[in-house]
Backbone as CSV, one residue per row, in Angstrom:
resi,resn,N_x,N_y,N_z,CA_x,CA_y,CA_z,C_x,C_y,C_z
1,UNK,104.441,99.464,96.234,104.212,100.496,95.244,102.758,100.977,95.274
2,UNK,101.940,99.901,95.352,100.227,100.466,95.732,100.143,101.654,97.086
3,UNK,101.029,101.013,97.870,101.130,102.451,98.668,101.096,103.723,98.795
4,UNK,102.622,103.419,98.060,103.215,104.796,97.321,102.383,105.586,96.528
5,UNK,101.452,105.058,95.497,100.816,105.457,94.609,99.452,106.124,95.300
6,UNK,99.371,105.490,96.453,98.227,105.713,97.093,98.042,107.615,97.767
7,UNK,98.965,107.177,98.480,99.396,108.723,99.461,100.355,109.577,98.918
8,UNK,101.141,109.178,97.381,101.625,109.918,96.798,100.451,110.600,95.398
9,UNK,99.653,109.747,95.255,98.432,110.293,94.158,98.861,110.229,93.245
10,UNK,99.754,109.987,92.611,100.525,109.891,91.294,99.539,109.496,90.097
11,UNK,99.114,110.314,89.607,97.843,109.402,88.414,98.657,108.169,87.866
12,UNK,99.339,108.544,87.356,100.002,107.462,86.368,100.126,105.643,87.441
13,UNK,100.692,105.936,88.379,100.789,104.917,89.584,99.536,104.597,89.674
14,UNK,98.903,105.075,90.034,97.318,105.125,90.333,96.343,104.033,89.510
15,UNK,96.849,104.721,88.474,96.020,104.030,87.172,96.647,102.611,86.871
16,UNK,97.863,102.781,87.027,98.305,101.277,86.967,98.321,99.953,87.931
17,UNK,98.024,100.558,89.359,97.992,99.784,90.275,96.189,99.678,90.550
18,UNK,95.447,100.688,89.926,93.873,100.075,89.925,93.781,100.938,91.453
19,UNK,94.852,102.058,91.723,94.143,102.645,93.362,93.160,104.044,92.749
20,UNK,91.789,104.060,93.663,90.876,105.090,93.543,91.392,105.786,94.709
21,UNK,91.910,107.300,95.035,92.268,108.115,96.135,90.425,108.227,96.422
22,UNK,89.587,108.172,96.039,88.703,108.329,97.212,87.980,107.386,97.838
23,UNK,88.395,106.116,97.747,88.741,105.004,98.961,89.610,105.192,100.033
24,UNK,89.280,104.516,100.819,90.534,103.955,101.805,91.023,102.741,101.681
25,UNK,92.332,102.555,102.266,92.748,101.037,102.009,92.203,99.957,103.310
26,UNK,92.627,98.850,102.577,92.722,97.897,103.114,93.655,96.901,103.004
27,UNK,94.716,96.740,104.245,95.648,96.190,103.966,95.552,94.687,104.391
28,UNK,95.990,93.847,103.725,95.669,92.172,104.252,96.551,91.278,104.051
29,UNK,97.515,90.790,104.767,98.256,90.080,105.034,98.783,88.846,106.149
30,UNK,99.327,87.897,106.221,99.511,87.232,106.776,100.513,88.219,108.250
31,UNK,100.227,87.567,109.655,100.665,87.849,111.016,102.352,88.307,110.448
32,UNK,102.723,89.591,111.040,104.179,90.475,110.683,104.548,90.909,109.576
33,UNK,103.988,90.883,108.508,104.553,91.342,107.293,104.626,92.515,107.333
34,UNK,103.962,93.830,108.190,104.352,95.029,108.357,103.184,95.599,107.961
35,UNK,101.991,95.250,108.035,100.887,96.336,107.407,100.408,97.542,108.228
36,UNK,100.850,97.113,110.033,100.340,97.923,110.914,101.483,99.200,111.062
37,UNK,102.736,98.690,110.325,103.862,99.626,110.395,103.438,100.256,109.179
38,UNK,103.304,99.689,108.485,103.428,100.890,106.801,101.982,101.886,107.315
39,UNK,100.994,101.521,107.595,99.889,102.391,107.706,100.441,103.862,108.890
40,UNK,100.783,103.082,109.804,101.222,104.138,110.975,102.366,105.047,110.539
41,UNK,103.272,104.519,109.562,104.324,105.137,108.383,103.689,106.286,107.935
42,UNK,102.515,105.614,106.938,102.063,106.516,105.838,101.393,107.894,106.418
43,UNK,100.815,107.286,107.445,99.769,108.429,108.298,100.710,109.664,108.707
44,UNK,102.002,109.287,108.706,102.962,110.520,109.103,103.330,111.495,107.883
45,UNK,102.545,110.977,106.719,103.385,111.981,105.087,101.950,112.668,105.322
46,UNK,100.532,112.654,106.224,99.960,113.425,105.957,100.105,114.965,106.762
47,UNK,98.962,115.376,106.234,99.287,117.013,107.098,98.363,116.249,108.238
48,UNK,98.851,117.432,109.570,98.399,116.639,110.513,96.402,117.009,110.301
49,UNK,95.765,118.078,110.005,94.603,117.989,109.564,93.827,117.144,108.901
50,UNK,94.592,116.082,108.088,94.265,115.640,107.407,94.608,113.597,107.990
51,UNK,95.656,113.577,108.865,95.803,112.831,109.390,94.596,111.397,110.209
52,UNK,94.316,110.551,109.919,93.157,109.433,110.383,93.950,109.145,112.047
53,UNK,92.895,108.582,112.669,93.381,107.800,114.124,92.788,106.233,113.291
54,UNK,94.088,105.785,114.626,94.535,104.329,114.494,93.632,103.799,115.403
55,UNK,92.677,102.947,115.375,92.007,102.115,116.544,92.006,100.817,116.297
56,UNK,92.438,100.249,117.537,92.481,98.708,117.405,90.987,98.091,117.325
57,UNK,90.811,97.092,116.911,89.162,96.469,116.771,88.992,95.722,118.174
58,UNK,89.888,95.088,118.363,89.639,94.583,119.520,89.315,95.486,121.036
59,UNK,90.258,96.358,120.877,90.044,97.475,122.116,88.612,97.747,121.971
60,UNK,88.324,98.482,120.523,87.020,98.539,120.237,85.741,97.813,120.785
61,UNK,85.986,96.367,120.208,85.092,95.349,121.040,85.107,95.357,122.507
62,UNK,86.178,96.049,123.118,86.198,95.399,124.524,85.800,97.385,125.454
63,UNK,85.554,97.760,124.425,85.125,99.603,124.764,83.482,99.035,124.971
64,UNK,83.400,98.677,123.764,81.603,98.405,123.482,81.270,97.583,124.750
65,UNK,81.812,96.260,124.840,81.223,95.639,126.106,81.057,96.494,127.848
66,UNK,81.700,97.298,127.985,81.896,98.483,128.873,80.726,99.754,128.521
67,UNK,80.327,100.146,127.126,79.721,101.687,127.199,78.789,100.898,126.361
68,UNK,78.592,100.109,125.436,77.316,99.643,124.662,77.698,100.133,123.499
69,UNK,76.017,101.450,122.952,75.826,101.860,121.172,76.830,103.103,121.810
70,UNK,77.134,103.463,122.488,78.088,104.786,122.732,78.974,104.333,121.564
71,UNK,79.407,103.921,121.629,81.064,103.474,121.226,80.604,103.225,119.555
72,UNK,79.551,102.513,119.498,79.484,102.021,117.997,79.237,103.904,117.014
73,UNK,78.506,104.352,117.901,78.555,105.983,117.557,79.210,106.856,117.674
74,UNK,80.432,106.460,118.417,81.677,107.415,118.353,82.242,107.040,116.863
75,UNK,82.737,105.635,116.582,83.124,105.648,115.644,82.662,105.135,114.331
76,UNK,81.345,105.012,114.495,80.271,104.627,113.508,79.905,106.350,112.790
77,UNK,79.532,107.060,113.532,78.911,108.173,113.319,77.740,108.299,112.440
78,UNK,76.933,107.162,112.846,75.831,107.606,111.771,74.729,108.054,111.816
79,UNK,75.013,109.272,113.124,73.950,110.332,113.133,74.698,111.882,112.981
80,UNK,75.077,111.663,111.606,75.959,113.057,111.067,75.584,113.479,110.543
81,UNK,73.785,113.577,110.213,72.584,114.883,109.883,72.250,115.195,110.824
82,UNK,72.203,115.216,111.656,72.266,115.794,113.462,73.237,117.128,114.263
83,UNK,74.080,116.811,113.338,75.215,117.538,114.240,76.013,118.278,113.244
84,UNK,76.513,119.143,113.230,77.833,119.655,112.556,78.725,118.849,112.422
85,UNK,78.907,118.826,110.820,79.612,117.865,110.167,81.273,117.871,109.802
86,UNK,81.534,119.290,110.283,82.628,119.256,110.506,83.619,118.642,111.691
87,UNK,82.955,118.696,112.539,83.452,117.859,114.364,83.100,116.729,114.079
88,UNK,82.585,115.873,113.122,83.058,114.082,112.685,83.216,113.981,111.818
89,UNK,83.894,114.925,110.774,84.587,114.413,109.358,86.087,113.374,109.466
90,UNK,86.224,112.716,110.078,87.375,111.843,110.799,87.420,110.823,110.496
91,UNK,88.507,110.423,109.694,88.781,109.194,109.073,89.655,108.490,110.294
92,UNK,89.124,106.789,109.611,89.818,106.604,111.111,90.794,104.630,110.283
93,UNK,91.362,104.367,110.426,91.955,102.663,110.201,91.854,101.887,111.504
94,UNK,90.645,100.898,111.275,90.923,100.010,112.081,91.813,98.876,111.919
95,UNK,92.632,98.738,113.147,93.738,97.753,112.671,93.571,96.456,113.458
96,UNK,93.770,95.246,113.242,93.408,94.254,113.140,92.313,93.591,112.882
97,UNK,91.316,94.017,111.838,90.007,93.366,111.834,89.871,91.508,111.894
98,UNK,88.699,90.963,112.998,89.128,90.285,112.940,89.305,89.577,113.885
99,UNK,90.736,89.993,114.752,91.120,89.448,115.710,89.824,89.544,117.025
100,UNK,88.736,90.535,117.156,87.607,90.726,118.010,86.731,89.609,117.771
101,UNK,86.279,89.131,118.951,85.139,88.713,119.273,83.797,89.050,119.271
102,UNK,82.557,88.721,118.865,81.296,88.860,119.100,81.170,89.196,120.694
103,UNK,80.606,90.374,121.625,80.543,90.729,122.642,79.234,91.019,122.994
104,UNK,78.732,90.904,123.923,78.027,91.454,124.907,78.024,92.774,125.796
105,UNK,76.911,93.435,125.633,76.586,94.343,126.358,75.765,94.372,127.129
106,UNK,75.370,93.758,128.204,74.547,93.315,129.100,73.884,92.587,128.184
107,UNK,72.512,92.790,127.788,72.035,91.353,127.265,72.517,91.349,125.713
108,UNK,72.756,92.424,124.996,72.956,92.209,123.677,74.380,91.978,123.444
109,UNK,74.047,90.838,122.319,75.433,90.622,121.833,75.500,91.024,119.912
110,UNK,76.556,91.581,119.937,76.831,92.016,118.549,78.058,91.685,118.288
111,UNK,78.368,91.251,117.118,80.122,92.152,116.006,80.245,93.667,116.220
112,UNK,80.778,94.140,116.967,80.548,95.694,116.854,81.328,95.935,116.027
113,UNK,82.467,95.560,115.198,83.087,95.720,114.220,82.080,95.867,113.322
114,UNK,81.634,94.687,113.159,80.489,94.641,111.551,79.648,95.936,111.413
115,UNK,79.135,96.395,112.826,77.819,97.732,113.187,79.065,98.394,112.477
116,UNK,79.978,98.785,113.441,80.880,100.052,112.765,81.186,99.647,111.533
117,UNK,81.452,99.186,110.589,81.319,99.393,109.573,80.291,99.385,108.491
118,UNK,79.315,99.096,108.808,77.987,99.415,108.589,78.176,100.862,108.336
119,UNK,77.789,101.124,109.635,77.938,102.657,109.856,78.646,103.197,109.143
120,UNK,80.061,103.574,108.766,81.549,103.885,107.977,80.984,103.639,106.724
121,UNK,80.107,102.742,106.571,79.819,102.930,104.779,78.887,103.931,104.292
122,UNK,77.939,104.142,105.229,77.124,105.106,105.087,77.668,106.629,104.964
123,UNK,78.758,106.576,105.884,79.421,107.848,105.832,80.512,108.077,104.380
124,UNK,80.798,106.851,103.998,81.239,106.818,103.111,80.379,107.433,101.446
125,UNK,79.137,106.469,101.148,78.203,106.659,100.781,77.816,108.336,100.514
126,UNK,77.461,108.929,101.727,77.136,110.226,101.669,78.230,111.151,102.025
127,UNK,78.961,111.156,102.339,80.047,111.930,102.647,81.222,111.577,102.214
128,UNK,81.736,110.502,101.577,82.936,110.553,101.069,84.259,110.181,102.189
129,UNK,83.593,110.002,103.293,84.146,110.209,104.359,85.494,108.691,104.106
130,UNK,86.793,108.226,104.402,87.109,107.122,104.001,87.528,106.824,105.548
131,UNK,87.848,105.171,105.510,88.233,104.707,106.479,89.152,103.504,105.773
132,UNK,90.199,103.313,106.733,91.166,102.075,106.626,91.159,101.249,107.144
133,UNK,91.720,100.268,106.938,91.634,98.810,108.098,92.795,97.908,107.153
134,UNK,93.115,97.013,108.758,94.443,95.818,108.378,93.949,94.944,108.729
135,UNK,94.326,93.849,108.221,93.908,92.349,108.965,94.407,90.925,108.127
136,UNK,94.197,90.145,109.015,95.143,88.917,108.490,94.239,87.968,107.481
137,UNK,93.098,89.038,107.852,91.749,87.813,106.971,91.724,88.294,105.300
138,UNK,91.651,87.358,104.642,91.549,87.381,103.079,89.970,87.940,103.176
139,UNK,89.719,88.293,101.826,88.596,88.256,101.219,87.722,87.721,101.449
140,UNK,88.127,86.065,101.460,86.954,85.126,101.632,86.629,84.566,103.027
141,UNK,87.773,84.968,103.340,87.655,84.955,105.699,86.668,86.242,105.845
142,UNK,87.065,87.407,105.571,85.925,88.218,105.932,84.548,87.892,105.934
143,UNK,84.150,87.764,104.132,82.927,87.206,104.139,82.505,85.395,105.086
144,UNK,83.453,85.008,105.597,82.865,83.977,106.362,82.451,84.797,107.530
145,UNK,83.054,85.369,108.507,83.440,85.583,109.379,82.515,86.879,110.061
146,UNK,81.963,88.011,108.753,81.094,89.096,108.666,80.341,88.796,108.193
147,UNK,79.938,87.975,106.823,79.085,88.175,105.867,79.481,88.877,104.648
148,UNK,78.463,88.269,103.774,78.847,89.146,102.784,78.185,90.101,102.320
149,UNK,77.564,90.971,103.238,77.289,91.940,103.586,78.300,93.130,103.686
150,UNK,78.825,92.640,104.664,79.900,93.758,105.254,81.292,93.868,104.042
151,UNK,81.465,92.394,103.782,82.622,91.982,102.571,82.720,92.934,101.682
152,UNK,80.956,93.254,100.640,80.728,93.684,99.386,81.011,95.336,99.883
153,UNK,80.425,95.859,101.356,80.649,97.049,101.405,82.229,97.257,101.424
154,UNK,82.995,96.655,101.771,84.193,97.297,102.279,84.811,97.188,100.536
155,UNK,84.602,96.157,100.117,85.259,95.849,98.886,84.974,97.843,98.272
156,UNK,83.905,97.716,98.222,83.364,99.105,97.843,83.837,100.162,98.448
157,UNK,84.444,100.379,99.446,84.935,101.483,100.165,86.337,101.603,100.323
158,UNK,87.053,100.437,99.894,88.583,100.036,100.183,89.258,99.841,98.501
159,UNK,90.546,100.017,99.066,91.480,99.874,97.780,92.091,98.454,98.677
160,UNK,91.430,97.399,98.097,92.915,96.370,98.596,93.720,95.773,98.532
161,UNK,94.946,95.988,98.936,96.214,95.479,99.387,96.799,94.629,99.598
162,UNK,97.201,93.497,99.179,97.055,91.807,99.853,98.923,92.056,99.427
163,UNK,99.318,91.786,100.833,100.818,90.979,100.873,100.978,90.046,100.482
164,UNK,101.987,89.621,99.527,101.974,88.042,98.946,102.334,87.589,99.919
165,UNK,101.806,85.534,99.695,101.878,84.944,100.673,103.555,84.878,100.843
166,UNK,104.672,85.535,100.047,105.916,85.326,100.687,106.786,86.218,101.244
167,UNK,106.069,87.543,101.308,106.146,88.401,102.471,107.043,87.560,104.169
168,UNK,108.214,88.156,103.969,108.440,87.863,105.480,108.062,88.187,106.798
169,UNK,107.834,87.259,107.809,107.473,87.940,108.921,108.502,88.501,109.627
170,UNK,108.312,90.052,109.709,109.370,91.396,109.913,110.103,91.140,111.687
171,UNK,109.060,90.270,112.155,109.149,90.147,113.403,110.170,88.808,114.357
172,UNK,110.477,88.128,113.018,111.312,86.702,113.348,113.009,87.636,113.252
């Protein structure tokens, strides 16, 4: 129903489920319960203008180890007083946060997840801009895992979503 309420805007839903439409979500659940299906679902009730891209985190991580800050600035964008702000107003859901590794780029090693969302908050921050993300990590896995750094921003930028732990896995 937080869903529903979400991409349907329904004040009344809205208000009762605690969703702000100018967040993005964050969906968090245990491995199959369907969060990567409902998002890729929902993304189809939009207009296609208005529509986010799906990027995996891990692909992500494994883009960065290949091109470096390229990549953290494709989808970081946080040189969008630079450029016309219409050609990166682009919301985007990363899906599986999480599952990536800390990588290397010749000598540097980063979370490029953590940078990109760094980045994504800023855009958030000043532009309103939203972003989504799924992942199997709770609340308190993130902040192990990122910091609670990255935790407090997303908390701040996300509506979230937690599948109860008796959610079936869709996939057995």
């Amino acid at each position: 129903m937080e869903l529903y309420a979400y991409f349907t805007g329904e004040p009344q839903l809205c208000k009762f489920y605690s969703i702000d439409l100018n967040k993005g979500l964050f969906l968090s659940g245990k491995t199959g319960v369907g969060k990567t299906v409902h998002i890729k679902l929902l993304r189809r009730l939009l207009e296609l203008n208005e529509r986010f891209k799906i990027k995996s985190c891990q692909q992500l991580s494994l883009e960065y180890m290949e091109q470096g800050s390229n990549v953290l600035m494709l989808y970081g964008r946080n040189y969008i007083d630079y450029i016309d702000r219409n050609t990166i107003n682009q919301s985007y859901c990363f899906d599986d946060l999480g599952t990536e590794d800390e990588v290397r780029h010749y000598g540097t090693q980063t979370n490029a997840m953590a940078q990109v969302i760094l980045m994504r908050y800023n855009l958030y921050q000043n532009y309103k801009i939203v972003t989504h993300f799924t992942s199997n990590l709770t609340a308190d896995q993130i902040e192990k895992y990122y910091g609670d750094r990255v935790r407090s921003r997303l908390k701040e930028m996300c509506n979230w979503i937690e599948y109860t732990s008796d959610s079936p896995d869709k996939r057995k």
